[in-house]
C-alpha positions, -999 to 999 in steps of 0.1 A, spaced: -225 208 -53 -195 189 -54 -183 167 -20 -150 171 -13 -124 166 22 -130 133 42 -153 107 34 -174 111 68 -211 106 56 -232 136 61 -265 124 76 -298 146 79 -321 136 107 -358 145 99 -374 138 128 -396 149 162 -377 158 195 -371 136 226 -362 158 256 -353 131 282 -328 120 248 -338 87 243 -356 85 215 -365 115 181 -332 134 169 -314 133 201 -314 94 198 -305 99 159 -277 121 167 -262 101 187 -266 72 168 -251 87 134 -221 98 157 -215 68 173 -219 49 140 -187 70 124 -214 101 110 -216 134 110 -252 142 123 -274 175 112 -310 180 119 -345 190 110 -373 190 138 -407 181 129 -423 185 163 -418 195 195 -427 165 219 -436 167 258 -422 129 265 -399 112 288 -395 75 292 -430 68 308 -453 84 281 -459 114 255 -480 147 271 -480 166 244 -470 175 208 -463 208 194 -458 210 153 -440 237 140 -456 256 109 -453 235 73 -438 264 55 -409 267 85 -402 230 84 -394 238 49 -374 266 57 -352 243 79 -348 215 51 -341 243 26 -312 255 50 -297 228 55 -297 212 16 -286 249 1 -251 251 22 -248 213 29 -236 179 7 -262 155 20 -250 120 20 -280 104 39 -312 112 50 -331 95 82 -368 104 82 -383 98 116 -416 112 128 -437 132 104 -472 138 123 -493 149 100 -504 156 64 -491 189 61 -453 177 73 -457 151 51 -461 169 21 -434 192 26 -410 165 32 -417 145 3 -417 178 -21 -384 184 -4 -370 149 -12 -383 154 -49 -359 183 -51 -329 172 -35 -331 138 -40 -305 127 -15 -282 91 -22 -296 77 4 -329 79 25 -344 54 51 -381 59 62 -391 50 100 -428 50 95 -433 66 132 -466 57 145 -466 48 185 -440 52 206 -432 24 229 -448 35 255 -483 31 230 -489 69 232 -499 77 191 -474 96 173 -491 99 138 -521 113 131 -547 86 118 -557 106 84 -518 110 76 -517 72 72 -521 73 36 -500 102 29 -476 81 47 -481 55 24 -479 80 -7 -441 88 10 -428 53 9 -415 53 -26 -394 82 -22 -374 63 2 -347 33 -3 -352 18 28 -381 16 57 -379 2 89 -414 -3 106 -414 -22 135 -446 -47 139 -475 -27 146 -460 -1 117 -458 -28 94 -492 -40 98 -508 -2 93 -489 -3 60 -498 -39 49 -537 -30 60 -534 -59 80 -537 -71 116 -501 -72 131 -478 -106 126 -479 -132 156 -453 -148 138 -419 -141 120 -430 -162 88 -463 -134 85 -438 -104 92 -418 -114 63 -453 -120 44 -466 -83 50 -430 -70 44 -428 -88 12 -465 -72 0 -455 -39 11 -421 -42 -8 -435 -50 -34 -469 -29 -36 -448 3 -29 -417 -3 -47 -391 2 -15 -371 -18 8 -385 -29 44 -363 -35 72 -386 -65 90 -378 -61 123 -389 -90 152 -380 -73 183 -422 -73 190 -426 -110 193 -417 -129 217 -385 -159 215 -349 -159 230 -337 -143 192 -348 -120 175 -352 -120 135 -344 -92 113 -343 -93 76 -338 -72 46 -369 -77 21 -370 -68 -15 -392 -80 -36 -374 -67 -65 -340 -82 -53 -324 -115 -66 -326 -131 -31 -357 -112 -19 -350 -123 20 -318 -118 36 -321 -128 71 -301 -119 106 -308 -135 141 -292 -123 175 -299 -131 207 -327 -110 226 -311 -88 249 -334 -91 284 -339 -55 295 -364 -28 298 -339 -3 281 -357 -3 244 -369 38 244 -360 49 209 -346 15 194 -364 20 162 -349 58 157 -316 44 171 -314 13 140 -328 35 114 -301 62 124 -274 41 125 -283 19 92 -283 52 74 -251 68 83 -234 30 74 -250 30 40 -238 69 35 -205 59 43 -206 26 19 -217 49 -10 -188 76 -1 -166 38 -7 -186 33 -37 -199 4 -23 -236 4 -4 -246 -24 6 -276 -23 23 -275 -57 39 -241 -50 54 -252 -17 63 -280 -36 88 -257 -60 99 -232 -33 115 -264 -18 128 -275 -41 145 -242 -53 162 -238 -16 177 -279 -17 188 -274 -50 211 -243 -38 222 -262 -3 230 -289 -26 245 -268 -43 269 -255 -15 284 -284 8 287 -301 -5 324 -266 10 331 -275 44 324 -302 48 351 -322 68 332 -364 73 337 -385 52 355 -401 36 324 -388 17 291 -353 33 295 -331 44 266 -303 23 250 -266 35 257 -259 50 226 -219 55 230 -212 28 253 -189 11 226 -170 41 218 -164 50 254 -154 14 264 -131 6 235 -124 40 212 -136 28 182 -166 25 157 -161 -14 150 -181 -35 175 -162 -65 190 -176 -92 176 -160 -118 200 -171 -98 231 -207 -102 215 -197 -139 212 -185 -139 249 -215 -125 260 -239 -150 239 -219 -184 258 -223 -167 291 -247 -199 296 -216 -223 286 -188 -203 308 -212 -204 337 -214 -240 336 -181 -251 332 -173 -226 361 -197 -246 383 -184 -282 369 -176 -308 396 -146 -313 378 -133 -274 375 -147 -269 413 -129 -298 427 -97 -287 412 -100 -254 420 -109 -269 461 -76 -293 460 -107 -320 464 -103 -335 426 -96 -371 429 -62 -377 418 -75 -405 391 -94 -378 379 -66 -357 375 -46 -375 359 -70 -389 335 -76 -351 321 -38 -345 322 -31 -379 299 -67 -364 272 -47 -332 269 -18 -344 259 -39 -365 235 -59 -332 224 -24 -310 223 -10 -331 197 -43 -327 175 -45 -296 184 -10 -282 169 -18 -299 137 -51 -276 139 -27 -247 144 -3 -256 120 -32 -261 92 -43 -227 107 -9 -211 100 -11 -224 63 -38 -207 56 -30 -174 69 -22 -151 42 -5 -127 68 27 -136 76 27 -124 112 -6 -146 114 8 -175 102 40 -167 127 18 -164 154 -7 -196 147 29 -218 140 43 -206 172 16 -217 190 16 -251 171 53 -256 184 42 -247 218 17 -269 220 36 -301 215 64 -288 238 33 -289 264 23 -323 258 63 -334 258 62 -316 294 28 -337 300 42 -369 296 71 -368 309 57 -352 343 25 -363 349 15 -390 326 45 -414 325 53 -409 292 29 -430 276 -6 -429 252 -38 -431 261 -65 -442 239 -86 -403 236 -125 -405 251 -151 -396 232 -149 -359 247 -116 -355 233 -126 -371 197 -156 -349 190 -133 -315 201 -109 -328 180 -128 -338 145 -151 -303 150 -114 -281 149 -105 -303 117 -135 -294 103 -133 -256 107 -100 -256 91 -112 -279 61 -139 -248 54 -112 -221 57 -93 -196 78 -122 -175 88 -138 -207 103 -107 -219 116 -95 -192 136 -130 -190 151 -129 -225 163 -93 -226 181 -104 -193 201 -120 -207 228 -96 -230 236 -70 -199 240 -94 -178 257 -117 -201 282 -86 -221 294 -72 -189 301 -101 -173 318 -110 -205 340 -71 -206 347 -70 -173 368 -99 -180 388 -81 -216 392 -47 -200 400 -58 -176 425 -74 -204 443 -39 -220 445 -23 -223 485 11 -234 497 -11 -272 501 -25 -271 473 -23 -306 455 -20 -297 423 0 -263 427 26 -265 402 0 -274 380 -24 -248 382 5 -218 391 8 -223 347 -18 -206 342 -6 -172 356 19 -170 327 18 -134 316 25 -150 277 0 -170 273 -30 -140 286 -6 -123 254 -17 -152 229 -50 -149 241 -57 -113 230 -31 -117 198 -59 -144 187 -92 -124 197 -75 -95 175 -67 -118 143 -107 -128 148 -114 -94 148 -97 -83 117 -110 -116 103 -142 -112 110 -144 -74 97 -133 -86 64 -159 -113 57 -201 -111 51 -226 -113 74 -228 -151 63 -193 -160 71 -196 -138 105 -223 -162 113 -204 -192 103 -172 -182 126 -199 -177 153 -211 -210 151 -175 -227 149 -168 -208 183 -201 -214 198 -193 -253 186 -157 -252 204 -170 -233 239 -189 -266 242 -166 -289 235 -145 -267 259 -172 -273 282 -178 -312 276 -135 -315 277 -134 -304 316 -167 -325 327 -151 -353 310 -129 -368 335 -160 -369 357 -185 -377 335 -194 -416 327 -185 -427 294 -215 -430 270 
């Protein structure tokens, strides 16, 4: 059959049922639709579960399962194929006969064995039929305990002897593994895309754990969403696998963060599956809202800085003041080198517009500086102001990517410190004129023109150089953060 019209990937979703929606092909449907697919589906079984536990199972006869795949593959172009839980031997067979047939582009295997909530959800003697299924796939995803039951060994207690089993099954069966590390225990959790058979046989990604109880149907979620992004990069005639996981797993910790929202069950609650698409209208995930979210830590503390709170009371000492007004200037006129630098680099012309303007605004800001507040004179910079300065110079020296990265945080926690500082601001207020600057409806403008230049920079680059530009921005936050506890802070 010969694909033609858009190039929306057509996933199939092989899988059980999850009536409370969390988890089976109502958590894969979901997922392939929020991940830019176009979901179809094949039930396996019928499962009595909700977020506390699994009561019962029905399964369907073998021959009608393949009656359903058979529907489906005669009338439809199959781009992708997500195989989720098979139960037995029987479904097992008839799956892999099917997959001999059709042979889809793409298929990725999640080796469904327990759900989270521990009840079992694949028969013990279909373990090795299982096994006898993992070279018909591309890709598998087994979570920890999965992984062990495949390796025929006792589950990883550490991320080096996940990698270890996923290499021996990678190689032993000839198929990708998806090692996943949302089982052990750490602030971050490590993923990586093994292949024995691959050039660089470990690819790794790390994100931050997200710290809720909303995990029902994680597993089906990923393996959803990692199929539908590698059916859409072999529409592009691209597919690549590792990107494929990356995107994935930006859209699960979004999903994962906003799931206690949802309110739904009273036990290991599911993961809000559209919350990206119905808070922004769009399949990309913000990569420097994830960023925001991950210095939380850094924005807390510089919120509750003696420095930021005295200024915000009218309480600062005017010494202090002062001292940070004279390091800014100092920092602005480094700072619209950065951005000049910045501009250069830009291959955009509106970029580079945008990056010079703010250059030229920058040293209009330190003229205003010294002529108001600081005499007019030079100060020597302190050590807080040095080290900001030397890490921006240093993201531009390893190239634009890095280097818009690195200036965002002064754009963007200036300005969000700012409003909280300007609201504060009374008829009294010491340092009125001062802080009333910060309620300049331009400069909240420049602040989302350079989170959307990130963005689109960000999109365009690897996973690599995505965690490179985090790391530049992470870097600046706390230098942000060292920069306003300076003036109060004994030198070192």
């Amino acid at each position: 059959m010969t694909r033609t019209g858009p190039a929306v990937p057509r996933v199939l979703s092989i899988a059980g049922t999850d009536p409370t929606g969390g988890a089976g092909i109502q958590a894969d449907l979901k997922s392939i639709a929020a991940n830019g697919g176009y979901g179809m589906a094949v039930v396996t079984a019928l499962v009595a579960q909700n977020t506390q536990g699994v009561r019962a199972v029905h399964t369907p006869p073998a021959d009608f399962l393949g009656q359903q795949l058979d529907a489906v593959s005669d009338d439809v172009v199959i781009d992708a194929v997500k195989i989720g839980m098979l139960g037995d031997v029987a479904t097992i067979e008839v799956v892999g006969a099917w997959l001999g047939r059709v042979r889809p582009p793409v298929v990725v295997l999640d080796p469904v064995m327990v759900a989270t909530s521990g009840d079992r959800l694949l028969v013990t003697e279909a373990e090795q039929a299982l096994r006898d299924l993992l070279p018909a796939a591309d890709l598998i995803t087994p979570n920890v305990p999965e992984l062990a039951v495949l390796a025929d060994e006792r589950p990883a207690a550490t991320w080096d002897d996940v990698v270890a089993q996923a290499l021996a099954v990678s190689e032993r069966f000839g198929v990708a593994v998806l090692a996943k590390g949302g089982h052990l225990e750490g602030d971050l959790v490590h993923d990586a895309l093994v292949d024995a058979a691959a050039p660089e046989p470990v690819r790794s990604l790390v994100a931050p754990r997200v710290d809720t109880t909303a995990t029902h149907g994680t597993g089906c979620s990923l393996s959803s969403a990692v199929a539908t992004w590698q059916g859409a990069g072999v529409l592009a005639g691209s597919g690549d696998w590792f990107a494929s996981i990356d995107r994935s797993k930006q859209w699960l910790t979004e999903s994962l963060r906003h799931g206690a929202g949802l309110e739904v069950g009273q036990g290991h609650g599911p993961v809000s599956h559209l919350s990206g698409l119905w808070s922004r209208g769009g399949l990309v995930t913000s990569v420097t809202a994830d960023w925001w979210e991950r210095i939380a830590g850094i924005r807390d503390g510089t919120d509750a800085d003696p420095f930021v709170a005295g200024l915000a009371a009218g309480t600062l000492p005017r010494e202090a003041f002062g001292w940070y007004l004279a390091q800014d200037a100092e920092y602005l006129h480094a700072y619209a080198d950065v951005l000049a630098r910045t501009a250069e680099l830009a291959d955009d012309p509106a970029e580079a517009a945008f990056w010079a303007a703010g250059s030229a605004e920058c040293l209009e800001e330190e003229l205003r500086l010294h002529q108001r507040w600081t005499g007019g004179g030079r100060v020597e910079p302190a050590p807080a102001t040095v080290a900001y300065v030397e890490h921006l110079q240093e993201a531009v020296e390893a190239g634009y990517a890095e280097a818009v990265a690195a200036v965002l945080p002064c754009y963007w926690m200036y300005a969000d410190i700012g409003t909280r500082l300007a609201a504060a601001v009374t008829e009294e207020h010491p340092y009125r004129d001062w802080l009333l600057t910060y309620g300049d409806p331009a400069f909240a403008e420049a602040v989302e023109r350079a989170r959307a230049i990130t963005e689109k920079v960000a999109a365009t680059f690897s996973p690599d150089v995505r965690e490179q530009m985090w790391q530049a921005f992470a870097t600046s936050a706390l230098h942000e953060r060292a920069f306003f506890a300076a003036p109060l802070t004994p030198p070192t």
